[in-house]
C-alpha positions in Angstrom: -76.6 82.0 70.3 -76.1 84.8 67.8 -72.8 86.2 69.2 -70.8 86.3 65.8 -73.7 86.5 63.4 -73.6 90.5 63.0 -71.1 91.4 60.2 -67.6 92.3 60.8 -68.3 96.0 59.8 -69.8 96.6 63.1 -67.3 95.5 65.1 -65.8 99.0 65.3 -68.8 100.1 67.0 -69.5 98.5 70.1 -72.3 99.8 71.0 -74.6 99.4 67.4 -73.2 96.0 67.2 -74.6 94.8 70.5 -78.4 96.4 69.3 -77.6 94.3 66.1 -76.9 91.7 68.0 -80.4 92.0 70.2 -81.7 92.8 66.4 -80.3 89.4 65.2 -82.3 87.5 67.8 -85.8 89.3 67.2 -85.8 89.2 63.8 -86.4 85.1 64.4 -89.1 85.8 66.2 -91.2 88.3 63.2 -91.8 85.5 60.2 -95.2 83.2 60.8 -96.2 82.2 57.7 -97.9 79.6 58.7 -95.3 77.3 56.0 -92.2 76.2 58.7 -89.8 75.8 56.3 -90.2 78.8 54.5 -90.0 80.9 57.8 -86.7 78.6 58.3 -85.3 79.7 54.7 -86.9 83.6 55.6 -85.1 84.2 59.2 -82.1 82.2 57.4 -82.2 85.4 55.2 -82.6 87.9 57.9 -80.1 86.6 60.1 -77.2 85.4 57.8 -74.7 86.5 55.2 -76.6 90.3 55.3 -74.4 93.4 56.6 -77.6 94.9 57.9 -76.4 98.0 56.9 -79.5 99.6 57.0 -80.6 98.8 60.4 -77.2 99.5 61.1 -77.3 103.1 60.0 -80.9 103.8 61.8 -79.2 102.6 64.9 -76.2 105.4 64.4 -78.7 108.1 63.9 -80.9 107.3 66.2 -78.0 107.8 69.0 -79.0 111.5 68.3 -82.5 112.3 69.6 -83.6 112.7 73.4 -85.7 109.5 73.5 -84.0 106.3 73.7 -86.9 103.7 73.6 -85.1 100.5 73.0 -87.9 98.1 72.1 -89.4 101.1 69.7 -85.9 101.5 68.3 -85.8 97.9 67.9 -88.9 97.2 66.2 -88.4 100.1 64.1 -85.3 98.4 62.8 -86.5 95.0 62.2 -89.3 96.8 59.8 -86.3 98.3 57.7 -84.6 94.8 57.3 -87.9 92.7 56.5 -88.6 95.5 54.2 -85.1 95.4 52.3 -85.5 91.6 52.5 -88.8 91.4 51.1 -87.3 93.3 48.2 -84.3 91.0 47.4 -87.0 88.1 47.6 -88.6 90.1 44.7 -85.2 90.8 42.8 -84.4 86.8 43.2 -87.4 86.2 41.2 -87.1 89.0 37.9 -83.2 88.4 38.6 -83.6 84.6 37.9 -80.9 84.3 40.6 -79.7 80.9 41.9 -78.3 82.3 44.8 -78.8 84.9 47.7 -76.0 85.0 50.5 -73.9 81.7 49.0 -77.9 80.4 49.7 -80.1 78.6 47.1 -83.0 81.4 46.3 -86.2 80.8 47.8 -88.1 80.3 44.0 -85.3 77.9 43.1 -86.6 75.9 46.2 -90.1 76.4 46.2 -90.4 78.4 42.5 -91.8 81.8 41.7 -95.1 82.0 43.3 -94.3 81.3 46.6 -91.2 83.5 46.4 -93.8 86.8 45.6 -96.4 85.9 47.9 -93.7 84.7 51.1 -92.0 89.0 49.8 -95.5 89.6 49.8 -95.9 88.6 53.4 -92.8 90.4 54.3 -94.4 93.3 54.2 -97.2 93.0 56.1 -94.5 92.2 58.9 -93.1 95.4 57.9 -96.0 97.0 58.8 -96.5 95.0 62.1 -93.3 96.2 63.3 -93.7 100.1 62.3 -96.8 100.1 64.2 -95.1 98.4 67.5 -92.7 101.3 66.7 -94.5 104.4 66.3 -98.4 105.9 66.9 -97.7 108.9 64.6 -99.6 109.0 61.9 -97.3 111.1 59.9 -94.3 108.7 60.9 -96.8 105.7 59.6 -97.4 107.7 56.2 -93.6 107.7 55.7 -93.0 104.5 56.3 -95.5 104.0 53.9 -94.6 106.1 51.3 -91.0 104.7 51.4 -92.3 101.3 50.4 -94.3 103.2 47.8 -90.8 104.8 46.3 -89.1 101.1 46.2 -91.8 99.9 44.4 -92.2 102.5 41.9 -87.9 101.7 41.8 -88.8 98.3 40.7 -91.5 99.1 38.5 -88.8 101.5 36.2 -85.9 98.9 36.3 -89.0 96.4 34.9 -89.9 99.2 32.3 -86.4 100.0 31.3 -85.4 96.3 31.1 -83.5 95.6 27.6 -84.1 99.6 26.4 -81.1 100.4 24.9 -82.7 104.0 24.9 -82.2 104.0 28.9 -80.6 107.5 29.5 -78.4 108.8 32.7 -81.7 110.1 34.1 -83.3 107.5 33.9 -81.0 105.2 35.7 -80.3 107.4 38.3 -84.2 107.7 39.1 -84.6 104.2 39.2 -81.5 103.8 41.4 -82.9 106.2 44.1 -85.9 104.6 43.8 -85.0 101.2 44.5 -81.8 101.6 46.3 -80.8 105.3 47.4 -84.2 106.0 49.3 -84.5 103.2 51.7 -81.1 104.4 53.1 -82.4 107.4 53.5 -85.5 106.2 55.2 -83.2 104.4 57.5 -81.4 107.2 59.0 -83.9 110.2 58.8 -86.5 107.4 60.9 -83.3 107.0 63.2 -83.8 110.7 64.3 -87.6 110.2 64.0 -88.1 107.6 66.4 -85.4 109.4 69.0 -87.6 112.4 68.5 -84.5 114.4 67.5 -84.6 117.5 65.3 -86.2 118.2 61.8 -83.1 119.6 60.5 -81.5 116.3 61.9 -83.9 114.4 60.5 -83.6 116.0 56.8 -80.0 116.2 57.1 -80.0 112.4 57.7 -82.1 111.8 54.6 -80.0 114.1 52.5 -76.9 111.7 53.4 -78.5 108.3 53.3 -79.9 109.3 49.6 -76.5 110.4 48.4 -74.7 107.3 50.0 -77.3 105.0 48.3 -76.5 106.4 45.2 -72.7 105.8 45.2 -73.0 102.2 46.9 -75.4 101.3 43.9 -73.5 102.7 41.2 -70.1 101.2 43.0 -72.0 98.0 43.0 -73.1 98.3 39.1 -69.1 99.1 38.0 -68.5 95.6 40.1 -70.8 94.0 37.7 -67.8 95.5 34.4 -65.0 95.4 36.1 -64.8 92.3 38.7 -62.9 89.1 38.1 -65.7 86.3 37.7 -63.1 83.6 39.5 -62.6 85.7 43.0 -65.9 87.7 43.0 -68.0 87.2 45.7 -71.6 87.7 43.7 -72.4 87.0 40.1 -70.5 88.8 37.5 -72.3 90.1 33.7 -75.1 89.7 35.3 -77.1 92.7 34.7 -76.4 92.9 31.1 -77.7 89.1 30.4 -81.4 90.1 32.5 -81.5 93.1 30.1 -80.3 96.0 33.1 -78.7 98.7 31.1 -76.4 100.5 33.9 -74.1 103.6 34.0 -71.1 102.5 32.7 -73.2 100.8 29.6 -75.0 104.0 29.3 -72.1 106.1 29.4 -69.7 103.7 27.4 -72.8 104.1 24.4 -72.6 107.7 23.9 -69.1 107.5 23.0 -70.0 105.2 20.1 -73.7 104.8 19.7 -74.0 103.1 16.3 -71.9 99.8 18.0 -74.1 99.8 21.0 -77.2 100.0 18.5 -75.8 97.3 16.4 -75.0 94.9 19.0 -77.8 95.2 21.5 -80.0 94.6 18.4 -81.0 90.8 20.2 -80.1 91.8 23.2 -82.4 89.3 24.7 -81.1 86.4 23.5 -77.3 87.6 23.8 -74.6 84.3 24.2 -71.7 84.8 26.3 -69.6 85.8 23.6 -71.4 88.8 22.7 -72.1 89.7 26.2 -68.0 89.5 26.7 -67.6 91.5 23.6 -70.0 94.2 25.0 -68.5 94.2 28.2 -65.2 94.8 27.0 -66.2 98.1 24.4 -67.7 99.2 28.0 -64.5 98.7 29.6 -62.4 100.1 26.3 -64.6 103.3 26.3 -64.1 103.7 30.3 -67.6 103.6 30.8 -67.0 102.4 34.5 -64.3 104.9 34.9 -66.7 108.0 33.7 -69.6 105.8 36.0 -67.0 106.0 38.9 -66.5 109.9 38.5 -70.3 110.4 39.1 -70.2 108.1 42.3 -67.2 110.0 43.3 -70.0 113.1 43.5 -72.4 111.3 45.4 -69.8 110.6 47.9 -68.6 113.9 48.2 -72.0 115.1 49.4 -72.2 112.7 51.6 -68.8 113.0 53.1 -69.1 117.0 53.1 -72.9 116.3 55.1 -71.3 114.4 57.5 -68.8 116.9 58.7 -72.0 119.0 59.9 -73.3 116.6 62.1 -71.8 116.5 66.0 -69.6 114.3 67.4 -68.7 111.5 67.7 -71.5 110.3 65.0 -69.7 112.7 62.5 -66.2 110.8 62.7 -67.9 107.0 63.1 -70.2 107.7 60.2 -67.3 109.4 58.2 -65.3 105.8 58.6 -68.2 104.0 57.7 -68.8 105.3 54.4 -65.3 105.7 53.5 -65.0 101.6 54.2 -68.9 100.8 52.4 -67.7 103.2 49.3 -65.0 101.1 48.6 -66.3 98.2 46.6 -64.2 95.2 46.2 -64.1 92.5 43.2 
């Protein structure tokens, strides 16, 4: 039934898109709400439209350890992709956004309140699986502290919201918090849960953080720099809910009394300003100085990879090099 529902990008590896596959299927089977139609819209989420990159990426790394426990591995998976989308379900609601995956958003359906409590939910399912995965304590205490870190994420993007005083540091800390880490979750609990090495394991992390960070930034540039008629998300988006990113942050320094000047209402900003602010971005190559700094993350990424064996080293190498490349 869900032969063709796992994203093209797997295709190249056989062997993680048949667990994805297998994934795909399961996934239905972890969302009991008790409400039917919202565990129609919820597995409609998990199932659809997603790349499942991070399930995706545990799966590659967890090729590496001794153990290969395939219903641990898989329930260890599905936690990773109910906690990611519990996450977006969250975003939808502070985002305001209309639509998830070409999809109407589950509080334009059924309004905020539901949408918190159903992302809410999602997490206790999170749990459910990470305990079919693993009876290690200190594996149950990661996977709690990694929802702690996304949280925390949120809870700076909420606090810098429409701060036009939001500096470099700051946005990369919220970025690793809300982004960076749970890719880096995903592959160091690959190795985890295949019992390989500790080294493995922290190498794994090291990688998924530093990938994170360029996919986010990468993704943030798109939000400048993408043609609103062809893109395949919303464009101008994060400077309308008040989400001052890199290339706004950097573009600012170059002239801060403009910035100053025309952020002054910035909640209340009409298209025309927000197409005059995104322009002085794109004039003062605030996504080309936001690009050089992604560039770094994926050069630590790409330079980790070469120390891990083969053939994970060359797939993984391919993989990033295709995800780093963002397209309008």
């Amino acid at each position: 039934m869900f032969t063709n529902m796992v994203h093209a990008l797997w295709q190249q590896f056989p062997a993680i898109n048949r667990k994805l596959n297998d994934l795909t299927q399961y996934l239905t089977t972890t969302v009991h709400s008790g409400n039917t139609e919202i565990d129609q819209q919820v597995t409609g989420l998990l199932t659809n439209g997603g790349k499942l990159l991070r399930p995706g990426l545990f799966y590659m790394f967890a090729q590496l350890g001794p153990v290969q426990d395939e219903k641990r591995q898989r329930a260890a998976a599905a936690a990773i992709e109910l906690l990611h989308v519990a996450t977006l379900i969250h975003d939808d609601v502070l985002d305001d956004a209309e639509l998830r995956h070409g999809q109407p958003t589950l509080q334009v359906r059924h309004g905020n309140k539901t949408a918190i409590y159903t992302g809410d939910f999602l997490f206790t399912s999170y749990f459910d699986e990470i305990l079919k995965a693993t009876d290690s304590h200190a594996e149950i205490q990661s996977a709690n502290d990694i929802m702690r870190f996304i949280l925390a994420g949120e809870l700076n993007q909420l606090a810098l919201n429409f701060d036009p005083q939001t500096t470099v540091t700051d946005y990369l800390t919220e970025i690793e918090g809300k982004t960076a880490r749970l890719f880096g979750f995903a592959m160091q609990f690959g190795v985890v849960i295949s019992k390989g090495t500790s080294s493995e394991a922290k190498v794994a992390q090291q990688i998924g953080i530093a990938l994170g960070m360029a996919y986010q930034i990468r993704d943030d540039i798109l939000d400048y720099v993408a043609n609103p008629s062809t893109a395949t998300k919303p464009v101008r988006h994060d400077l309308r809910e008040g989400a001052f990113t890199l290339p706004l942050i950097l573009a600012s320094q170059n002239d801060p009394d403009w910035f100053a000047q025309h952020l002054q209402d910035q909640q209340h900003l009409n298209d025309e300003a927000i197409q005059a602010i995104t322009q002085h971005v794109i004039d003062l190559d605030g996504p080309t100085h936001a690009e050089e700094l992604a560039q770094q993350y994926t050069e630590k990424a790409q330079s980790l990879i070469t120390t891990l064996p083969e053939p994970l080293a060359t797939e993984l190498g391919a993989l990033v090099s295709q995800l780093l490349v963002r397209h309008a």
